[in-house]
GUMARRO-501850 format. One record per residue (C-alpha): residue number from 0; residue in one letter; chain; x, y, z. Coordinates in steps of 0.02 Angstrom, whole numbers. Last residue first. Example, Ala and Ser with C-alpha at 12.3 -4.5 7.8 and 13.67 -1.06 7.14 Angstrom:
2
PT/1/s/A/684/-53/357;
PT/0/a/A/615/-225/390;
END
This chain:
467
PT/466/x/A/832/-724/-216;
PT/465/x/A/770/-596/-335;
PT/464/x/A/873/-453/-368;
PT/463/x/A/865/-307/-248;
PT/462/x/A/813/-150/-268;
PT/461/x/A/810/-114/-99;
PT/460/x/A/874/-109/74;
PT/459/x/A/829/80/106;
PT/458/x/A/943/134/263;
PT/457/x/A/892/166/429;
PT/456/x/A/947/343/499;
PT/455/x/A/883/430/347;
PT/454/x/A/733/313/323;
PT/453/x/A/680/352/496;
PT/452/x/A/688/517/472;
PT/451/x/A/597/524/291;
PT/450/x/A/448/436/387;
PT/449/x/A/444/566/500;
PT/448/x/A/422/678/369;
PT/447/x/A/327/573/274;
PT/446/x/A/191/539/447;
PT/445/x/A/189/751/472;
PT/444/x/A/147/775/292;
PT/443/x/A/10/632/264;
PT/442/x/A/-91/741/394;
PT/441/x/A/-243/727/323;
PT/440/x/A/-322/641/481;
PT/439/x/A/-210/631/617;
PT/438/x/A/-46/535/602;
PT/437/x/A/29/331/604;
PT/436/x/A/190/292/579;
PT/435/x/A/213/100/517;
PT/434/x/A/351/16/545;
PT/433/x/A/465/-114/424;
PT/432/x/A/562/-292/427;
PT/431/x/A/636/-376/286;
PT/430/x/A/682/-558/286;
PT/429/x/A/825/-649/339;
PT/428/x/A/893/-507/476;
PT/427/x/A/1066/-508/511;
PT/426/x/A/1102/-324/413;
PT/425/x/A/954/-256/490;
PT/424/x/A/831/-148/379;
PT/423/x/A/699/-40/458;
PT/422/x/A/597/-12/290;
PT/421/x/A/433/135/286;
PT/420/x/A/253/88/311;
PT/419/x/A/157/282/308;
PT/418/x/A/12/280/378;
PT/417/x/A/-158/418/369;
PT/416/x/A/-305/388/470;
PT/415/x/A/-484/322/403;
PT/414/x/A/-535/276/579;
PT/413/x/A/-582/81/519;
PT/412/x/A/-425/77/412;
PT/411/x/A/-292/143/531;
PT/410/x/A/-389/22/653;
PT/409/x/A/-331/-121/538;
PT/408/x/A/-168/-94/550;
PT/407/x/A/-138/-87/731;
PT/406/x/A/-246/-248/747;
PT/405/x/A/-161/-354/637;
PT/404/x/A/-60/-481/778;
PT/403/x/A/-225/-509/842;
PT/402/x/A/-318/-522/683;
PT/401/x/A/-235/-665/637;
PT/400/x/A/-251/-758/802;
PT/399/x/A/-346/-899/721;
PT/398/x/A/-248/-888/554;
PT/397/x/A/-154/-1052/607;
PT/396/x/A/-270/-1157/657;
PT/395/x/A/-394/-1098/489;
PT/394/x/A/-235/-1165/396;
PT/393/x/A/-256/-1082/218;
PT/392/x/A/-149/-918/303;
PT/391/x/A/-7/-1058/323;
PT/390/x/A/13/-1083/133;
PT/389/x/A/166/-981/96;
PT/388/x/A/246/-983/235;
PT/387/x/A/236/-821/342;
PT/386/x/A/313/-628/335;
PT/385/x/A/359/-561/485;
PT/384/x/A/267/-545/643;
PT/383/x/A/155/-411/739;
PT/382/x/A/99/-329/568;
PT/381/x/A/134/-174/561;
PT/380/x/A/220/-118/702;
PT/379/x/A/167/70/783;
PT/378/x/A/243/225/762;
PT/377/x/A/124/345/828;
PT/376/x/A/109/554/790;
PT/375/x/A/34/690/859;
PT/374/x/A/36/644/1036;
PT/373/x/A/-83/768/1135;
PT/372/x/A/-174/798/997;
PT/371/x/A/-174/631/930;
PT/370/x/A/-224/560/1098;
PT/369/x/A/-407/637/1079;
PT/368/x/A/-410/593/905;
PT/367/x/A/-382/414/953;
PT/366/x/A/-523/426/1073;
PT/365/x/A/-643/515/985;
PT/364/x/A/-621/400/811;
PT/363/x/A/-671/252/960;
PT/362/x/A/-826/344/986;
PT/361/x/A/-863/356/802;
PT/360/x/A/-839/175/756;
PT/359/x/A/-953/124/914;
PT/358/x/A/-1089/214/834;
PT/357/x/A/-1029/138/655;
PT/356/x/A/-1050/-14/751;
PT/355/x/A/-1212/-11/795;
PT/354/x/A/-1270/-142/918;
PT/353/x/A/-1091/-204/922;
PT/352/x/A/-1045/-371/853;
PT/351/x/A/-930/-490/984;
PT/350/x/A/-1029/-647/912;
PT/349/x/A/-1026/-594/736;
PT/348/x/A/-838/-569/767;
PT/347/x/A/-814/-758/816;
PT/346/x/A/-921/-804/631;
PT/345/x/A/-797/-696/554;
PT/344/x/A/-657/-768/627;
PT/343/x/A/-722/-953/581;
PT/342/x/A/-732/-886/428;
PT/341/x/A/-559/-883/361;
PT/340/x/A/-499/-1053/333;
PT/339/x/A/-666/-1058/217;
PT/338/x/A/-627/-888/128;
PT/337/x/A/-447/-962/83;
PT/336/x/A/-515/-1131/29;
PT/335/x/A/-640/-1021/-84;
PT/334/x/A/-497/-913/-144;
PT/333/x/A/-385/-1082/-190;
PT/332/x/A/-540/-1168/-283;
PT/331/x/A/-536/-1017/-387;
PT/330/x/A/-691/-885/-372;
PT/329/x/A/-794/-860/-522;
PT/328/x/A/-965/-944/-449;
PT/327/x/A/-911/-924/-293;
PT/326/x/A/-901/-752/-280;
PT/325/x/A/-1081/-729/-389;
PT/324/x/A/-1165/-768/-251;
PT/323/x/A/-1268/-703/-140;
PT/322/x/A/-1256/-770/45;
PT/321/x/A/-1055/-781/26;
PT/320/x/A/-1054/-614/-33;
PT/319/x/A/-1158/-543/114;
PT/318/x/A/-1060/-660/248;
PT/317/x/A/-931/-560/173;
PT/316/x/A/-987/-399/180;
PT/315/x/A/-1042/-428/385;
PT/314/x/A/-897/-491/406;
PT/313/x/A/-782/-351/361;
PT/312/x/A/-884/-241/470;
PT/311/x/A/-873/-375/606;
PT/310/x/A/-682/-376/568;
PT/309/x/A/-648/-188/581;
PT/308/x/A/-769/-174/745;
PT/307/x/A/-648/-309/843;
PT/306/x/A/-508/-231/764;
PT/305/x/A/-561/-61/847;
PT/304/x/A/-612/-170/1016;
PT/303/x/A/-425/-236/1038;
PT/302/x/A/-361/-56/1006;
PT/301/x/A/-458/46/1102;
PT/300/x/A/-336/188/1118;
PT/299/x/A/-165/155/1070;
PT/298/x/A/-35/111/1191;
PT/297/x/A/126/187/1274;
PT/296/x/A/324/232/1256;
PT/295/x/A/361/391/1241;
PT/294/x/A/481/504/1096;
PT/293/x/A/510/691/1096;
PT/292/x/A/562/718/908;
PT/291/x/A/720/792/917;
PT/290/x/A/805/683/762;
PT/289/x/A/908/574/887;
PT/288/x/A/707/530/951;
PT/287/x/A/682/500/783;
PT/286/x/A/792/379/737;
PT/285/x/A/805/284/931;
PT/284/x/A/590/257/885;
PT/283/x/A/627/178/716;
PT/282/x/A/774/54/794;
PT/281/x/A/640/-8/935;
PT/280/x/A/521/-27/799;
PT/279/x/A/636/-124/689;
PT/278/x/A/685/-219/844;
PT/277/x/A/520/-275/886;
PT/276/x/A/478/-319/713;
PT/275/x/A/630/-430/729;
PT/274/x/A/603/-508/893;
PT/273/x/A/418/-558/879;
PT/272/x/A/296/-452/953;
PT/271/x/A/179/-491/1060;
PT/270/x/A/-3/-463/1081;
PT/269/x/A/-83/-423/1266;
PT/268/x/A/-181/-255/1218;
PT/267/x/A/-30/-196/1106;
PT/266/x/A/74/-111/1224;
PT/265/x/A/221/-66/1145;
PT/264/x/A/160/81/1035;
PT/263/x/A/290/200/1013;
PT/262/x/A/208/398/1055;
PT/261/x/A/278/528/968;
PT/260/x/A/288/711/1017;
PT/259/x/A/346/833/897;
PT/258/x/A/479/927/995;
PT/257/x/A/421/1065/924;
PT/256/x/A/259/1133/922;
PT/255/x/A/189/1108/748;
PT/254/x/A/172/1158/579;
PT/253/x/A/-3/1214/504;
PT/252/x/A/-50/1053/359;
PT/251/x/A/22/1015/187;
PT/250/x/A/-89/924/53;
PT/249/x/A/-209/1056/63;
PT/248/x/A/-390/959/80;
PT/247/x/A/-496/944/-49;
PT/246/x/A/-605/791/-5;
PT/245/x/A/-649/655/-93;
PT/244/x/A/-795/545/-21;
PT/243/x/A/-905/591/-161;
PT/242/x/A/-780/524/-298;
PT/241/x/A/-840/602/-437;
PT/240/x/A/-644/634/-501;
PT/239/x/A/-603/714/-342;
PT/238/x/A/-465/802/-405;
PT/237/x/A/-293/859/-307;
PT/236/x/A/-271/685/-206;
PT/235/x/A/-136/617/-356;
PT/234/x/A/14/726/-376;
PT/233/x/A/61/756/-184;
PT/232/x/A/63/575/-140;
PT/231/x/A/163/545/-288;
PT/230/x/A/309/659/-247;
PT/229/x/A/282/606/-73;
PT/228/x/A/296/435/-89;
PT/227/x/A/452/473/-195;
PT/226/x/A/522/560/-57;
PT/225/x/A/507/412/63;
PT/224/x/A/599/312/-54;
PT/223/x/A/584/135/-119;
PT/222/x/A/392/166/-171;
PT/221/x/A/218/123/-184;
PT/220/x/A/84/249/-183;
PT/219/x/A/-90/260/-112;
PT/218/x/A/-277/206/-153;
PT/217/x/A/-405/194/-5;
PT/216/x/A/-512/54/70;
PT/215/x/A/-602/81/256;
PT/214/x/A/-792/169/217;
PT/213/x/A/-792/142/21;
PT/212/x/A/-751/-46/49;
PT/211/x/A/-864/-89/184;
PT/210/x/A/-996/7/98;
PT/209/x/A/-981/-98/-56;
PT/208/x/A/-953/-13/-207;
PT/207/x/A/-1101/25/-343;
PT/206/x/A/-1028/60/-507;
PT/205/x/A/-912/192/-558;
PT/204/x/A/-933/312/-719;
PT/203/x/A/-907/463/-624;
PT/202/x/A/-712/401/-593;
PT/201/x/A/-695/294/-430;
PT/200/x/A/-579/286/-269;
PT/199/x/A/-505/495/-242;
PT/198/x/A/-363/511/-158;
PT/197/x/A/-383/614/34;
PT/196/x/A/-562/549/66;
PT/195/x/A/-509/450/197;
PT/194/x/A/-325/480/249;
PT/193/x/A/-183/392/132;
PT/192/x/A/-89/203/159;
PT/191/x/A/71/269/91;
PT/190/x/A/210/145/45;
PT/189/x/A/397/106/72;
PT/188/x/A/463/-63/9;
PT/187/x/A/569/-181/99;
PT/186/x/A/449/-327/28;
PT/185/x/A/348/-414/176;
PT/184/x/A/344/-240/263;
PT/183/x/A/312/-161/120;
PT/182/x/A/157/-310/73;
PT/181/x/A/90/-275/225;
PT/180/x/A/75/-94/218;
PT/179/x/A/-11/-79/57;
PT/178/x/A/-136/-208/90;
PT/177/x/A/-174/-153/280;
PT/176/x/A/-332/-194/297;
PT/175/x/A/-428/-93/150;
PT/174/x/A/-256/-26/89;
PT/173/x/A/-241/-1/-96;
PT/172/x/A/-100/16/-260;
PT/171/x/A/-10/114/-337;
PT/170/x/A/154/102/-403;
PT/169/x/A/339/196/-421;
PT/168/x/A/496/143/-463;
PT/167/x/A/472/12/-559;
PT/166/x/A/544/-159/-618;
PT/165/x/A/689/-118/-485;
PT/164/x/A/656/-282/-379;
PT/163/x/A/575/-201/-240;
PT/162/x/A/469/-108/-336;
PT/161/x/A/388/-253/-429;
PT/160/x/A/391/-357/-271;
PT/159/x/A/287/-222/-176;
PT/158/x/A/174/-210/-347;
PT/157/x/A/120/-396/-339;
PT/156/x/A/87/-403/-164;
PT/155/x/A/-39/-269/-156;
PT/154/x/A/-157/-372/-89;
PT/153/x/A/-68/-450/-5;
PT/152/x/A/93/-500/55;
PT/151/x/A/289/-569/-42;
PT/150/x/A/230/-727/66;
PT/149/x/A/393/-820/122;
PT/148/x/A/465/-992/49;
PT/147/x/A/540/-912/-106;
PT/146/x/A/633/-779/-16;
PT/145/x/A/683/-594/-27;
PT/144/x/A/593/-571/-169;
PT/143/x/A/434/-647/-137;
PT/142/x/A/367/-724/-265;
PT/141/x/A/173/-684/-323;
PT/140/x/A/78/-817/-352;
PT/139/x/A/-34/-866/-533;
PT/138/x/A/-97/-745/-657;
PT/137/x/A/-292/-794/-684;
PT/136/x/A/-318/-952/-519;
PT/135/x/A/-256/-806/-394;
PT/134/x/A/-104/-785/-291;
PT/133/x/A/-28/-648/-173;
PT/132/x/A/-53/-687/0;
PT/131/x/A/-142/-587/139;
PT/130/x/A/-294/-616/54;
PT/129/x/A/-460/-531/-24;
PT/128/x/A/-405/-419/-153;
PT/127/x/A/-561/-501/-251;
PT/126/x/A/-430/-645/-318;
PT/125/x/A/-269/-615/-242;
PT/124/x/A/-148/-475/-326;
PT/123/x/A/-41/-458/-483;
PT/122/x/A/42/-308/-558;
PT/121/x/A/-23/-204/-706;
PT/120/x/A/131/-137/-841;
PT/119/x/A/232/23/-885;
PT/118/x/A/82/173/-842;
PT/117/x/A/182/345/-887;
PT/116/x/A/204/456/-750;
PT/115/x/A/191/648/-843;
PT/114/x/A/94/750/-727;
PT/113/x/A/-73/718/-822;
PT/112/x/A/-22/533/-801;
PT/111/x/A/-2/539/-619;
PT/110/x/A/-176/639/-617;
PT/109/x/A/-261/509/-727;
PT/108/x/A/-193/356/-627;
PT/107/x/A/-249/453/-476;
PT/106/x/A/-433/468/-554;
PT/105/x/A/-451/283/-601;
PT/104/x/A/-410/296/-786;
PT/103/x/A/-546/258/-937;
PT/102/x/A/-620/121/-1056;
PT/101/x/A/-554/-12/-920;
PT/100/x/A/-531/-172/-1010;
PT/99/x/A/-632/-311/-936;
PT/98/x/A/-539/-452/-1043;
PT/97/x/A/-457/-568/-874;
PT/96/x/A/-618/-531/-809;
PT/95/x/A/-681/-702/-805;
PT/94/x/A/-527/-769/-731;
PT/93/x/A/-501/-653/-578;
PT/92/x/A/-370/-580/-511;
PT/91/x/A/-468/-411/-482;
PT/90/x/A/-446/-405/-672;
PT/89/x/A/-429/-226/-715;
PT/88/x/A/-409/-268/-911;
PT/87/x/A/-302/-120/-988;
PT/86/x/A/-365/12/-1122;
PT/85/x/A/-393/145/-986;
PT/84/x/A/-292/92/-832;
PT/83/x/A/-421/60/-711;
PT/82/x/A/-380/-4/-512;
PT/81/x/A/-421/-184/-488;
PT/80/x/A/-276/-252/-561;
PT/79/x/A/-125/-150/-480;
PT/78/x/A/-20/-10/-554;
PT/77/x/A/161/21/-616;
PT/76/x/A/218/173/-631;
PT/75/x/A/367/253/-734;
PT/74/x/A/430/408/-735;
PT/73/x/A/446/507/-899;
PT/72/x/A/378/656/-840;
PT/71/x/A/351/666/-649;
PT/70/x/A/354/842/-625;
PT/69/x/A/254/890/-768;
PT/68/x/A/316/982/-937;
PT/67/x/A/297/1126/-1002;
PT/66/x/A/332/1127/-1206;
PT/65/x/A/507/1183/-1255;
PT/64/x/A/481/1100/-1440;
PT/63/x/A/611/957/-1377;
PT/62/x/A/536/938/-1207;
PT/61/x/A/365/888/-1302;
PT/60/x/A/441/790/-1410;
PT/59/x/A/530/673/-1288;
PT/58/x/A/348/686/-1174;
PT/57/x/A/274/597/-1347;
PT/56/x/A/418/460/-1373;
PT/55/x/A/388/428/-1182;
PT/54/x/A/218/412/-1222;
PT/53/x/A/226/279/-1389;
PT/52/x/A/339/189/-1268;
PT/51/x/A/215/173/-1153;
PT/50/x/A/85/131/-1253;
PT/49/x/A/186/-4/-1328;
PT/48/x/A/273/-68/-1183;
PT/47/x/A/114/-71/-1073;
PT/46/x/A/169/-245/-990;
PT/45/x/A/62/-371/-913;
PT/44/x/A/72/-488/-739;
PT/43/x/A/196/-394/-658;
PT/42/x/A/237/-472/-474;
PT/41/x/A/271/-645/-572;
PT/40/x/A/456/-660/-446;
PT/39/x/A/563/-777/-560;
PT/38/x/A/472/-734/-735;
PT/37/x/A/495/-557/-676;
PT/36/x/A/696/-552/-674;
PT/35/x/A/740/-496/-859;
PT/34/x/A/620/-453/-939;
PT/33/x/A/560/-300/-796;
PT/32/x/A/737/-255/-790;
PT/31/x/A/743/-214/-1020;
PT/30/x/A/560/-145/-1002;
PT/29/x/A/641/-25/-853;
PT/28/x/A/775/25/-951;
PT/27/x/A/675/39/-1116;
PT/26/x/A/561/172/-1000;
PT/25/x/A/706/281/-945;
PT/24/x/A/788/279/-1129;
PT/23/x/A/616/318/-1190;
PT/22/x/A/614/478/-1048;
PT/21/x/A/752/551/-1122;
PT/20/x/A/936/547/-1005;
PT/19/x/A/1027/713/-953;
PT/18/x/A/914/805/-1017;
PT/17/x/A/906/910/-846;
PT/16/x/A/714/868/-811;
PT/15/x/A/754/676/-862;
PT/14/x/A/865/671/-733;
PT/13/x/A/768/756/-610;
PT/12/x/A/629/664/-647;
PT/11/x/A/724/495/-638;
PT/10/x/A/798/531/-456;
PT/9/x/A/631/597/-377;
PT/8/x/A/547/409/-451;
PT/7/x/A/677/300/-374;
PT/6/x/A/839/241/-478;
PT/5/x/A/900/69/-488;
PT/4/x/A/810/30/-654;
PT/3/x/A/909/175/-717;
PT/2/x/A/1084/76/-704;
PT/1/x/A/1194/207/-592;
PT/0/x/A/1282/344/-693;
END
């Protein structure tokens, strides 16, 4: 049998479902990886080992007496800092809340734990989830796996490298501008940027949340395999756990036509793409158009003036946080260089602003709907270039066409669509490259299926150890 670390979240339920292995033996395997390589990649910045091993001792029983058990019993998950684990601090990345334990779970970490997932350990991310790179004054940076010198992403940074490197097989995370998606592509992970409304954000005990953040922000999984996206996705959207956004949607939509139509966004409003994303998305489209899915070349609707409405949305939270304070006040010297190499974009987008851009929002959500119907599904890059220096997104030079090479992320966020980031791995590439395939609203089905073809035809180029 393979080493258990190496295993993805489908793998380890079966196993565990046949007795072949208990669920402590599952968890001690993943303790045993997460000692031994996260002091060189600091993607997990604390570890559940007693609670966790005090549940895998508890789902042991439970299969013992006969009980029922869930489908993911005994996996384990790892989970971000600013989503709640009761009895664990959700930081944000942030020194003064390095003690704000959670007194309950964020409703997907209660629905993966009613199922059986067992939290293992929190994973880092920048302060206020607010950067494309993973580092904050509490916990420290993030290491990319696949090289020192390259950002491992952000904000999800910390659980990308966690998964990548075996330390666990499954995570959660969020995606307000791409933070799941990034960080896969950065990583060789596989994630699930969800619809709107599809996983609930808050418990009934919430506080007040930004309307930037309730209107383009959702939680998703983290995975190596398609499948185990799916065995997650599927687990954690059932409840809406007060969330008034949630919506109860089947998780599986009418089939389609066949061929499935897909269009390949190559025209990205004057943008280009480096070499090696455009090869992963040129070795994506070849997958599924062997796989019978009918396969064009074309653009996305309103692209340039979607991330134009993203950032002044953005913007206008920011400029709210910078105007009232308390972000500085517990902010690192790193975050506020970070927000100060940023604003100049902001300030541009307050120039471009729309008279009402949630008006402008909804005609733009007419467009792309319009060419979903036609073209159900678009693979698109994720971000236009591979992962960066660590350090070049403090250069305000340097991050000046940021949103640019971001923009067919970020309008997934602003229309609330579903995307799934899955690997394209090429044997002479340095770093790892990945696509994103984008679907109409709640239909997280048709994007994992297509995401499973890809992945087929592809590869999956992790665990791997740190290098």
């Amino acid at each position: 049998m393979a080493e258990l670390w190496t295993l993805g979240a489908w793998e380890l339920a079966e196993l565990i479902r046949a007795g072949e292995v208990s669920c402590r033996e599952v968890i001690e395997a993943h303790l045993r990886r997460i000692d031994a390589v996260n002091s060189r990649v600091n993607a997990i910045t604390a570890t559940l080992e007693g609670d966790s091993l005090a549940a895998a001792d508890a789902a042991d029983r439970a299969r013992a007496r006969g009980d029922a058990v869930g489908p993911l019993c005994g996996v384990p998950m790892t989970v971000k800092e600013n989503i709640d684990v009761r009895g664990s601090a959700t930081t944000l990345g942030i020194v003064a809340l390095r003690e704000a334990a959670a007194t309950a779970d964020a409703p997907p970490v209660a629905e993966l734990r009613a199922v059986g997932a067992i939290p293992i350990g929190r994973t880092n991310m920048p302060e206020f989830g607010m950067r494309w790179h993973t580092d904050n004054a509490l916990h420290g940076a993030t290491v990319n796996p696949w090289s020192a010198a390259h950002t491992p992403g952000g904000s999800s940074g910390g659980e990308a490298a966690a998964v990548a490197t075996g330390m666990s097989p499954l995570g959660i995370g969020n995606d307000g501008a791409g933070s799941l998606r990034w960080p896969a592509q950065c990583c060789g992970v596989s994630a699930l940027k969800p619809s709107l409304g599809r996983v609930a954000q808050a418990g009934h005990g919430a506080g007040p949340v930004p309307f930037a953040f309730q209107l383009l922000a959702v939680h998703g999984p983290v995975a190596r395999r398609v499948r185990d996206l799916r065995l997650a996705f599927e687990h954690m959207c059932g409840r809406s756990g007060g969330d008034p956004w949630h919506a109860p949607v089947p998780v599986h939509g009418p089939p389609l036509p066949v061929p499935v139509r897909v269009r390949v966004v190559t025209d990205l409003d004057g943008t280009e793409m480096d070499p090696q994303v455009a090869g992963a998305l040129q070795r994506a489209a070849a997958a599924l158009a062997d796989a019978g899915y009918l396969v064009e070349e074309g653009r996305a609707p309103a692209l340039t003036r979607a991330s134009e409405i993203f950032t002044q949305i953005m913007s206008d939270h920011g400029r709210t946080h910078r105007e009232r304070p308390p972000a500085d006040a517990i902010a690192s010297p790193g975050f506020v260089r970070f927000w100060q190499a940023y604003e100049p974009i902001w300030t541009r987008a307050a120039g471009e602003r729309a008279f009402d851009p949630m008006m402008e929002r909804a005609s733009i959500a007419r467009l792309w709907s319009a060419q979903l119907s036609r073209t159900p599904l678009m693979l698109a890059p994720i971000r236009t270039r591979p992962a960066f220096r660590v350090g070049s997104d403090l250069d305000p030079r340097w991050l000046d066409d940021w949103p640019d090479t971001m923009r067919t992320v970020v309008a997934v966020n602003l229309l609330g669509l579903p995307a799934v980031a899955v690997p394209v791995a090429s044997a002479d590439a340095p770093l790892p490259q990945a696509v994103q395939i984008i679907g109409p609203r709640f239909r997280e089905d048709l994007c994992l299926e297509a995401a499973a073809v890809v992945e087929a035809a592809a590869g999956t180029p992790t665990p791997i150890d740190p290098r």
